[in-house]
Each structure stands twice: as structure tokens, then as C-alpha cells.
C-alpha positions in Angstrom: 3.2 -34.7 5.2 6.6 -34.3 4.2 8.5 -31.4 5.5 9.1 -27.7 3.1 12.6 -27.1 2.3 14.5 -24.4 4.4 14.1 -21.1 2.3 17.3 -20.3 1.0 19.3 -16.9 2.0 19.3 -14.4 -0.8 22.9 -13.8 -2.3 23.7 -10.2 -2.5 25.4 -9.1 -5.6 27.0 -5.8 -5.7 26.2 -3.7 -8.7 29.7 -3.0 -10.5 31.4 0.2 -10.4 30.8 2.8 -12.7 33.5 3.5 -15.6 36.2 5.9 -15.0 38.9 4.7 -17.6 37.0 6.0 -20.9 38.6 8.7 -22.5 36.3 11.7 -23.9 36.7 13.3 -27.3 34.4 15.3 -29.3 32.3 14.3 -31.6 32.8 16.8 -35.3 30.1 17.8 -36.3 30.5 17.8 -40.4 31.3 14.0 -39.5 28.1 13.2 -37.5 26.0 15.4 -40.7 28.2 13.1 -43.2 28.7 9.7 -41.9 27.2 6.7 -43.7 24.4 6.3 -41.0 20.8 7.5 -40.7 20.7 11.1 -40.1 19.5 10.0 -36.1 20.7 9.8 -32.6 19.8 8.4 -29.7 18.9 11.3 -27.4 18.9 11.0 -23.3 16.2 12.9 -21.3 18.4 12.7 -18.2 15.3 13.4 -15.4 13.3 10.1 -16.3 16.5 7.9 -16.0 16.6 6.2 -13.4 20.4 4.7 -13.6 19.3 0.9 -13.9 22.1 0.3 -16.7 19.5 -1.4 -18.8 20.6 0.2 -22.1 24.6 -0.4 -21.5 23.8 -4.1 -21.0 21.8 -4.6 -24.1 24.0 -2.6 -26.5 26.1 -4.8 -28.9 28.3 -2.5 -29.8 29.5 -1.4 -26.2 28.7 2.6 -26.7 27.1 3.4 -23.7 28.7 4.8 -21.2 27.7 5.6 -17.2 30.9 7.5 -16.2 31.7 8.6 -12.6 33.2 12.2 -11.9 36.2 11.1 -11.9 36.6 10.0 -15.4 35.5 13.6 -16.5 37.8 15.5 -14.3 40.8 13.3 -16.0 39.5 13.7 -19.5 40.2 17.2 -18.8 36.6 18.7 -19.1 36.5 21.4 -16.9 33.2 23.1 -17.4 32.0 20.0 -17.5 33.2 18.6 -14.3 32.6 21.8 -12.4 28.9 21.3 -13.2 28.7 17.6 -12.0 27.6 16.9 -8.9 29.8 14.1 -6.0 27.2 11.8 -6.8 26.3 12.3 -10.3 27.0 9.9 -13.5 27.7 10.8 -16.1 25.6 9.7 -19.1 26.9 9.1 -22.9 26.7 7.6 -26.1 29.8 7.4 -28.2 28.6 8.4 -31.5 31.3 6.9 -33.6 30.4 3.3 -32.3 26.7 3.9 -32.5 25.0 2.6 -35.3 21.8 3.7 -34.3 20.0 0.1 -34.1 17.5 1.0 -31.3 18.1 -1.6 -28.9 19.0 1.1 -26.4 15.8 3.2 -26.9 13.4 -0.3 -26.8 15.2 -1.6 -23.7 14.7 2.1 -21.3 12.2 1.3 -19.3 11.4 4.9 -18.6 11.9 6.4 -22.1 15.2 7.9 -21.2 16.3 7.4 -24.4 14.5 8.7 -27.8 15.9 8.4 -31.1 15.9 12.0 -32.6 16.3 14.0 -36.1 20.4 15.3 -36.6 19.5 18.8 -37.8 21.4 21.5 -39.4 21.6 25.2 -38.4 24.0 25.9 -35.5 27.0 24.1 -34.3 26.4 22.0 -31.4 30.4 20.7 -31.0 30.5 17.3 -29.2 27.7 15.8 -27.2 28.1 15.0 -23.7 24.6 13.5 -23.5 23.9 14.1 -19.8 24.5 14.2 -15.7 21.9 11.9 -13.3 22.0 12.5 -10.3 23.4 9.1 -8.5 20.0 9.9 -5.8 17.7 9.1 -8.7 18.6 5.3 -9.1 16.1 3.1 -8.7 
């Protein structure tokens, strides 16, 4: 009987780093309500995400961001970064780049994401979509 191949060692492969050279600006408002673009977003239940980059990786339009801290400290966000955690990423969509094609929302393996009505009434400024806890990836 001839002999079973010797198994072969697994190769480890280190996730990459998390962003830290996008620069933030907010979204206005009037512009979101009036942009040629169905009157949706993609919203982010940050406590069912579990970090596993699924929705960066299958969007073609590369706006999908996991920042680290750091990147929101720079951006000069300081109520922002005050409420961020060492570990935490943070989570967000750039809205100007999205064009809302669902991939992201389809892909979450945890429903995450959601696509959800823009409504009028008050004045949300721009959307920083979320902090998750770097303890919470899977």
C-alpha cells in the first residue's frame, strides 16, 4: 500500500493593518438629500459586527473603511476620538463614493449592514458610521 503524503504545515498569513491614512470630512447633508442616488444608505449596527472585513473586500468602489484610532485622532475629531476605545475600529462608509449597490449589505455575514430610508426632519451633519470594539473580532 503506498505510503500518505506528509501533511503539509499551514502558512500563517497575517491579516493587514487597519487604515490610518484616510482623511475624514463631513458628509452635507442638502447633498446626501439631493444627490442623483436612491434616497438609501447603507446603515452599520456596530454590536453584530464582528470585524471580518468581508464588506471592504467585496466593495468595488473602495468606500469602506475600518480605521484605527489613530487615523481619527489626526483627522482632528476630537469628540470623536475621546470616545474610541485603544482597541476599537473605527467603522465607515464614505458616502460620496457609495453608490448604494448592496454588495456590502449581501456579503455581512451577520447583518451588520442594512440599507436604510435617508429621511428628512433634523440635521444629522456627517456620518461617522460606528466604533467596534477590536475584542469583538471573530
Amino acid at each position: 500500500m503506498p505510503k500518505a503524503p506528509d501533511p503539509k504545515s499551514m502558512e500563517i498569513i497575517e491579516k493587514p493593518l487597519f487604515r490610518s491614512d484616510y482623511e475624514m470630512g463631513l458628509v452635507d447633508d442638502e447633498w446626501l438629500k439631493g444627490a442623483v442616488k436612491p434616497k438609501r444608505f447603507i446603515d452599520f449596527i456596530p454590536e453584530q459586527c464582528i470585524l471580518c472585513e468581508g464588506c471592504v473586500d467585496i466593495c468595488p468602489w473602495y468606500c469602506i473603511f475600518m480605521l484605527s484610532p489613530d487615523a481619527v485622532e489626526q483627522a482632528g475629531n476630537v469628540a470623536l476620538s475621546s470616545q474610541m476605545e485603544g482597541e476599537d475600529i473605527l467603522f465607515l462608509i464614505d458616502d460620496n463614493a457609495c453608490t448604494r449597490c448592496n454588495l456590502c449589505v449581501e456579503r455581512c455575514p451577520t447583518g451588520a449592514l442594512v440599507q436604510s430610508e435617508v429621511a428628512g426632519g433634523k440635521k444629522r451633519g456627517g456620518r461617522a458610521m460606528g466604533t467596534v470594539p477590536g475584542s469583538q473580532k471573530a
